[in-house]
C-alpha positions in Angstrom: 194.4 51.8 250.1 190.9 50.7 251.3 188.5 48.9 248.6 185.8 51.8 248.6 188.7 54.2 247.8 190.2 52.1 245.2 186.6 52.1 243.7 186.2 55.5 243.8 189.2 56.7 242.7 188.8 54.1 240.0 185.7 55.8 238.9 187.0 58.8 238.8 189.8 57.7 236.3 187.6 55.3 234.0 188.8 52.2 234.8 186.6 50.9 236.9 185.7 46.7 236.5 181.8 47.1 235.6 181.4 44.5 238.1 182.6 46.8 240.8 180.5 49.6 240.0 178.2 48.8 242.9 181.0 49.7 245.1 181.7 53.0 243.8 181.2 56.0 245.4 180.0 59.4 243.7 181.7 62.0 245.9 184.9 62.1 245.3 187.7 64.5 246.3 190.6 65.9 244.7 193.3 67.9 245.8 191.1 68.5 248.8 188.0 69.8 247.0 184.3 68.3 246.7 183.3 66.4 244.1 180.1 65.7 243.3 178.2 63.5 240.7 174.8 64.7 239.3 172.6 63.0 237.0 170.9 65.4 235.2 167.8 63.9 233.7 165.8 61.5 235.8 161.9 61.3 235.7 159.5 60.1 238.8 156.3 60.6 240.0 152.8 59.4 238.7 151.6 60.0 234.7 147.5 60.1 232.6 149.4 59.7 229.3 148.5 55.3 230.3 150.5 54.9 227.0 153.5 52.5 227.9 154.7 51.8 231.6 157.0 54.3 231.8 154.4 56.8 231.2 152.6 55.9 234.3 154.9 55.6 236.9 158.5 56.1 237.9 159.0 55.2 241.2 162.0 57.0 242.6 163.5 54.0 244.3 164.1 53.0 240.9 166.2 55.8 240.7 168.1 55.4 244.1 169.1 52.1 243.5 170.8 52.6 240.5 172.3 55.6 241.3 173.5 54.1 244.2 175.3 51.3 242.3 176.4 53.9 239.8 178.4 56.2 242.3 175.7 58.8 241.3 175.0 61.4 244.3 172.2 63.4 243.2 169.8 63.1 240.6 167.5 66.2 238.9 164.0 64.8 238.7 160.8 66.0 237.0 157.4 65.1 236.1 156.4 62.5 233.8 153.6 63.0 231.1 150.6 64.5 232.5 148.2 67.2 230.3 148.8 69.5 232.6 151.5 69.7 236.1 150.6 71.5 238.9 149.6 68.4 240.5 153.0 66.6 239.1 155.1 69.3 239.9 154.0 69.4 243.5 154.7 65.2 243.5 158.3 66.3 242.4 158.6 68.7 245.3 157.5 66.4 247.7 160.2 63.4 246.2 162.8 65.9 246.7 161.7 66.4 250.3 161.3 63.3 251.2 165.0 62.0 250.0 167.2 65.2 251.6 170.3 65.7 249.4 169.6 62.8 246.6 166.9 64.8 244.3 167.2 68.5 243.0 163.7 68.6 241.3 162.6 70.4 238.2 158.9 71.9 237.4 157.9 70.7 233.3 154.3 72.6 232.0 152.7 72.9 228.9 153.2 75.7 226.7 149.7 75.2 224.8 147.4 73.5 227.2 148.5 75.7 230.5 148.7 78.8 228.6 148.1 82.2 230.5 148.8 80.6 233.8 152.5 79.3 233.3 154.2 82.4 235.1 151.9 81.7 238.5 152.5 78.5 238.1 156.1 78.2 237.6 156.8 81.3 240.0 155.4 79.5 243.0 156.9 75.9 242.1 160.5 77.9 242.2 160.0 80.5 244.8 157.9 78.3 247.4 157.9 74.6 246.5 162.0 74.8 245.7 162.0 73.6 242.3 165.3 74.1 240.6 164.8 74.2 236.5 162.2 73.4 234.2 162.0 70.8 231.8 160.6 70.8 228.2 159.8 68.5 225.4 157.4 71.4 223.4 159.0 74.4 221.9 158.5 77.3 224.6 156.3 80.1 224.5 157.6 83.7 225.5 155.1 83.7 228.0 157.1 81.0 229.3 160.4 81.9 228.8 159.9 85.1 230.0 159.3 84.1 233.4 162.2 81.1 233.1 164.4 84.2 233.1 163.2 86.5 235.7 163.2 83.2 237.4 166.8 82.7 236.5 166.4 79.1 235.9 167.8 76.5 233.9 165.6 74.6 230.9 166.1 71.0 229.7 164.6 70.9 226.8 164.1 67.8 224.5 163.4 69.5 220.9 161.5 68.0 218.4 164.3 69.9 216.3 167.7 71.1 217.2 166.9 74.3 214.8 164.3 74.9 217.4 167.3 76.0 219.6 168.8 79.2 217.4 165.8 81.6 218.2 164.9 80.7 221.7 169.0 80.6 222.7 169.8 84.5 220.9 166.5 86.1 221.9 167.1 84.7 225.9 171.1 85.1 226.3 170.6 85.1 230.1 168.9 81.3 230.1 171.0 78.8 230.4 169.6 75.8 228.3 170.4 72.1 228.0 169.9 70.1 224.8 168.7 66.5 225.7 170.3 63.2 223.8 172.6 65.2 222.5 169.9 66.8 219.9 168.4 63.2 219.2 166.7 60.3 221.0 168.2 57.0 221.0 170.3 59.2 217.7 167.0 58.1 215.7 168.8 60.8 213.2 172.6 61.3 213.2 172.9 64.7 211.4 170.8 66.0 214.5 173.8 65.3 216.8 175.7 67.1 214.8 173.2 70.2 214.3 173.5 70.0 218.6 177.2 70.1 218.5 177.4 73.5 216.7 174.7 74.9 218.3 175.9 74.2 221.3 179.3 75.6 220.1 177.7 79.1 218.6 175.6 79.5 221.8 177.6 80.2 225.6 174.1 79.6 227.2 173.6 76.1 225.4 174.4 72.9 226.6 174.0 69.3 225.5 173.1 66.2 227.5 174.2 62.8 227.1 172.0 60.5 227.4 170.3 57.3 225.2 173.3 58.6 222.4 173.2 55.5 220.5 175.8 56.3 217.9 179.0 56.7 220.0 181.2 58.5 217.7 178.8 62.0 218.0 179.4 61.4 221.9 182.9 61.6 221.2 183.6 64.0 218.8 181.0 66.4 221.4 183.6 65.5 224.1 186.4 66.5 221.5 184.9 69.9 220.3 183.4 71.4 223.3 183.9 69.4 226.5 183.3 72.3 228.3 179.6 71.9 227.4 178.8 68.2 228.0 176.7 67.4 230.6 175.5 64.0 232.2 172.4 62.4 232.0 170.8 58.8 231.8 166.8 59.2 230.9 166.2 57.2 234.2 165.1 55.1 235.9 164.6 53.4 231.9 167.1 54.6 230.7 169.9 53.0 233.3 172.0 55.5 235.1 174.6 52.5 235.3 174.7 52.5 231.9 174.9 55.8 230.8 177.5 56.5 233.2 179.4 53.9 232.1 179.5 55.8 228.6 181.2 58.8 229.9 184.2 56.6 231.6 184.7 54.6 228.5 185.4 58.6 226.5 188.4 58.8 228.9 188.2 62.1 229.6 191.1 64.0 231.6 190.4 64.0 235.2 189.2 68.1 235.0 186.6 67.5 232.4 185.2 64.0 233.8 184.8 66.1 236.7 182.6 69.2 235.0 180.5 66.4 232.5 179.9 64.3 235.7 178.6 67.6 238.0 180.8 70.8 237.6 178.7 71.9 234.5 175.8 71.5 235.4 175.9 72.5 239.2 177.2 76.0 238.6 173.6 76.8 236.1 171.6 75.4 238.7 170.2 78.3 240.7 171.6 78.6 244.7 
């Protein structure tokens, strides 16, 4: 067997050397089908919020680099913090063009400050700039989510509560959302990972994502109780894909469900 395949299949099983993870590649195949790795939270582009340096630019050769030594094959980007994102969005569309096949890019507005214009907004950033998804880190409006599903888009949505989830998941069935850091940052509060977990179990149309999960034994026990709804992430390029990925081989998943956290999940709620 050839080194690159050793690494690859290595990857694929969790047992990997950390020291060969350069090496790796993310495609994999098995029993003759396509395999492919997707990060699902990455951010890039240029920022006002001038607050700490990640708030001002992501470059996304940040991203590719680590990816690359990660054996991650694509990576969904969006906009960092701006008051409002046409201008970022349209930055997002043109990183995805620019790297063919390594970015699936997602739109991210403000629900209060870009009120009444969100559905022209967000229709023209899906239907003509090819933006895939929208990502969130305020509560969403209706105005909002009501084009989100006549878009028939995914939302990544960072909550400031996981409660925030219940209304916004039963009153839009046909929205497919994904919880980010498993329902808490960096697990700044541990009962929150556990709010995620049920939600996500009550919900069909709610997901969680894993990354900066700090406390490893809510990662687990999500992996445990509903693997079916676990999806990758690493918060890059600061948060280190190499890292985070390293998280999900170290669960030792079976082979069928490293392969739906690592891409399955989330590829079949992105839009064609």
């Amino acid at each position: 067997m050839r080194r690159r395949e050793f690494v690859r299949q290595g990857l694929l099983a969790g047992s990997v050397p950390p020291l060969l993870v350069h090496e790796a590649v993310g495609a994999a195949r098995d029993g003759g089908r396509s395999f492919q790795v997707i990060d699902a939270h990455g951010h890039a582009g240029h920022g006002e919020a001038l607050a700490a340096p990640w708030s001002t630019f992501n470059d996304p050769e940040d991203i590719l680099r680590h990816a690359e030594e990660a054996g991650i094959d694509t990576t969904i980007i969006f906009p960092i913090e701006n008051p409002t994102y046409r201008k970022a969005n349209e930055e997002i569309a043109r990183i995805v063009g620019k790297y063919p096949g390594k970015f699936i890019g997602f739109a991210k507005h403000d629900p209060i400050a870009e009120a009444g214009k969100i559905e022209r907004l967000l229709t023209r950033e899906v239907r003509e700039l090819g933006l895939k998804g929208l990502k969130l880190h305020k509560p969403p409006t209706r105005e909002m989510l009501d084009v989100v599903a006549e878009l028939r888009i995914p939302v990544l949505f960072h909550p400031p509560r996981v409660a925030d989830f219940h209304m916004i998941a039963s009153a839009y069935p046909r929205i497919n959302f994904i919880m980010a850091h498993l329902g808490s940052f960096s697990s700044q509060n541990w009962s929150e990972h556990l709010a995620a977990i049920d939600v996500a179990r009550r919900y069909p149309n709610v997901y969680l994502e894993t990354s900066s999960v700090i406390l490893w034994r809510y990662l687990e026990l999500a992996a445990r109780e509903i693997p079916d709804k676990l999806i990758f992430g690493s918060d890059g390029p600061d948060g280190d894909s190499r890292v985070e990925i390293h998280k999900i081989r170290l669960l030792k998943l079976p082979d069928d469900v490293r392969r739906k956290v690592l891409g399955d999940t989330v590829r079949k709620i992105l839009p064609a």
